[in-house]
N, C-alpha and C positions, 0 to 999 in steps of 0.2 A: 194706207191701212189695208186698201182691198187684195193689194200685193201682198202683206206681208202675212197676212190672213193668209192667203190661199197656200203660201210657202208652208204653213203649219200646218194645214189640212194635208198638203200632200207628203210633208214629214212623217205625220201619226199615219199615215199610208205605208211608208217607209218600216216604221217602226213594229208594226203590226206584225209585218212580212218577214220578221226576221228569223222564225222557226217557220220553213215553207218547206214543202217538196210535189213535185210534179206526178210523184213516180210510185208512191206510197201504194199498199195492200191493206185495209182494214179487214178484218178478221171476225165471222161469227162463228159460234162454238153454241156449247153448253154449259154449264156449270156441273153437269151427270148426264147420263145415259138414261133413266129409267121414266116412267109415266113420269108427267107434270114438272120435271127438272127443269128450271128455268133458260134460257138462251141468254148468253150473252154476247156485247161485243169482246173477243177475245183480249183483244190490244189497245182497245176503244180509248184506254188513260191516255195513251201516249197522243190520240188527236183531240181528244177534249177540249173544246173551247177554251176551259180553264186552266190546263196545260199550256196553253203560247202559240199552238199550231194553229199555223194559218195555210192553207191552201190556196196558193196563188191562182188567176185566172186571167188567162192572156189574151189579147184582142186578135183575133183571127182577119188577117186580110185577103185572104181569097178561100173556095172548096167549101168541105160543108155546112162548117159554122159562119162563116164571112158576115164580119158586123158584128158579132157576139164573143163575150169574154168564154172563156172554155176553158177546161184541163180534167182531169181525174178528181180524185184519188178511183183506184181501180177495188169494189165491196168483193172478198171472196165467203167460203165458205168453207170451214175445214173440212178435212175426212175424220171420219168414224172412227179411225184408225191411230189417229193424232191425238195425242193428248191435250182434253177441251174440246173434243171433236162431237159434235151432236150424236143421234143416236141412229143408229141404221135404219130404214124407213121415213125418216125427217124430211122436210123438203124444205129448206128454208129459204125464205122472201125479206127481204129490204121494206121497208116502208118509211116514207117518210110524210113527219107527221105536222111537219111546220117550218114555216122558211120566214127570216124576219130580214129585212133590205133595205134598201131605196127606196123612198116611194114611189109608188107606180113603175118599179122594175119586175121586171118576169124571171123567176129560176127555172128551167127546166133539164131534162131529163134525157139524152138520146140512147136507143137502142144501139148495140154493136151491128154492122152490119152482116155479120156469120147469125147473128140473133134476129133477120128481118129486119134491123130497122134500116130509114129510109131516108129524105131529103127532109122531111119534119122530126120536130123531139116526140116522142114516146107519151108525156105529159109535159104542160107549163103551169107554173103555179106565181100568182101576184103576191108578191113582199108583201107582209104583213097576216097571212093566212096561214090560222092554226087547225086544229082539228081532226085532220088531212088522213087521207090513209091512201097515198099514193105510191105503187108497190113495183117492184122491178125481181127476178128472181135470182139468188146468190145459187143455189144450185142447177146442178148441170143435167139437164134429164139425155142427153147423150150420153152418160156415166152411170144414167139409173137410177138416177135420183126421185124419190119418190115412191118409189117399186117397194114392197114389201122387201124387208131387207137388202135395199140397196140403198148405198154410200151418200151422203148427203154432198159432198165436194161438189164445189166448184169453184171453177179459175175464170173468167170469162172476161174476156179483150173488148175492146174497140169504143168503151162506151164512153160518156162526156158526159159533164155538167157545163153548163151556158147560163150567165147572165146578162142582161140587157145593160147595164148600167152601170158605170164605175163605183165602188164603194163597196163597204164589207155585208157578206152576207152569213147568217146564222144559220143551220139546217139542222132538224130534230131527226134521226134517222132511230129508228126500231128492228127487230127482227121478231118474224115471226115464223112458226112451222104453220105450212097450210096443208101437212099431208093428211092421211084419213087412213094410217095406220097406226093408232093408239086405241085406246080405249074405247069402245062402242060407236068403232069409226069415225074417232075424230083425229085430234094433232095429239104427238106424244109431247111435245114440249109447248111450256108457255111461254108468253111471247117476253120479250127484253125489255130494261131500262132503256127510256130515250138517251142517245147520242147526239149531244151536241155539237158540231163540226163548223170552226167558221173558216167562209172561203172571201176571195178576195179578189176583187178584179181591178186589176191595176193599170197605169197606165203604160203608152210605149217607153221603152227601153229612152228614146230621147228625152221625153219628160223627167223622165229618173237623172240625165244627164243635166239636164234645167234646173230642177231639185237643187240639185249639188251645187250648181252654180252657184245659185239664189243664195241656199245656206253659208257658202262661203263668202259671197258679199255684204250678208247681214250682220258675220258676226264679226270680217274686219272692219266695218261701220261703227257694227258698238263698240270695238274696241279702241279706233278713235275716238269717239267719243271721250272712252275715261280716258282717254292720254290728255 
């Protein structure tokens, strides 16, 4: 039974993973340009939890992650200029505001390293911890972002998410403007709906190949059986 158990567990693995991508852009905007016009995530439907998407996370065997599942997706930040594009003076930030896991798995967070980051993640946060306002920045202050009338875009490379632990994980991501160009120097926009995003750390490619095995001896088993 413990066998055939485990086959099932790492099927609904299988199954989970089947709208995946490594490679993906989420996207924050606006819903308008003017004072207190909401942020949103642009594209956010298409990763929604509720949507099917799952973001794979692959076991790192050597370099910076070694030992940790890891992948993207890569949070940008539109231009002003783009339609959905925040409002020129914005500076918009990522946060995230809950990660739900493994028990006693750690999600975190690395900086790019053109961004300073380093041989540690940026933050780690323990499965099951909501509340959160753990923040990373989508715009690009090399572009001037932040500046009185400059561009809120950004594209920014290099960065990873890392879990400890094989199993799926849930992630609550927000956006918010932290600049101090709106109204009586504070943010021209308010902050977003949560984004729910689940990622997925999977096993090696061989185990996937076990998987299959497994699955194909169990169902010509049962299907002697009825014979």
């Amino acid at each position: 039974m413990k066998g055939i158990s485990l086959i099932f567990i790492l099927t609904a693995v299988l199954l989970l993973s089947v709208r995946t991508s490594d490679a993906q852009h989420i996207n924050a905007g606006a819903i308008g340009t003017s004072q207190n016009d909401q942020l949103v995530w642009a594209n956010g439907a298409a990763f929604a939890a509720e949507s099917g998407f799952v973001q794979n996370m692959a076991l790192a065997n050597s370099g910076r992650y070694v030992g940790l599942y890891n992948s993207g997706p890569t949070f940008t930040a539109l231009s002003a200029t783009n339609l959905g594009g925040a409002a020129f003076g914005s500076f918009l930030m990522a946060e995230i505001v809950s990660v739900a896991g493994p028990t006693g798995s750690i999600f975190s967070f690395w900086e790019g390293a053109d961004q300073g980051g380093g041989s540690t993640p940026m933050f780690s946060i323990t499965a099951g911890s909501a509340g959160l306002s753990h923040q990373f920045a989508l715009s690009d202050v090399l572009e001037g972002a932040g500046q009185p009338g400059g561009d809120p875009f950004g594209h920014l490379h290099g960065r990873r998410f890392t879990a400890t632990d094989l199993g799926l994980y849930t992630v609550g991501f927000r956006v918010l403007d932290t600049s101090v160009n709106g109204v009586g120097g504070g943010a021209i926009h308010v902050p977003s709906a949560v984004l729910y995003v689940n990622f997925m750390a999977v096993p090696e490619p061989s185990t996937f190949a076990l998987v299959g095995l497994g699955l194909t001896g169990l169902l010509v088993m049962r299907r002697k059986r009825r014979t």
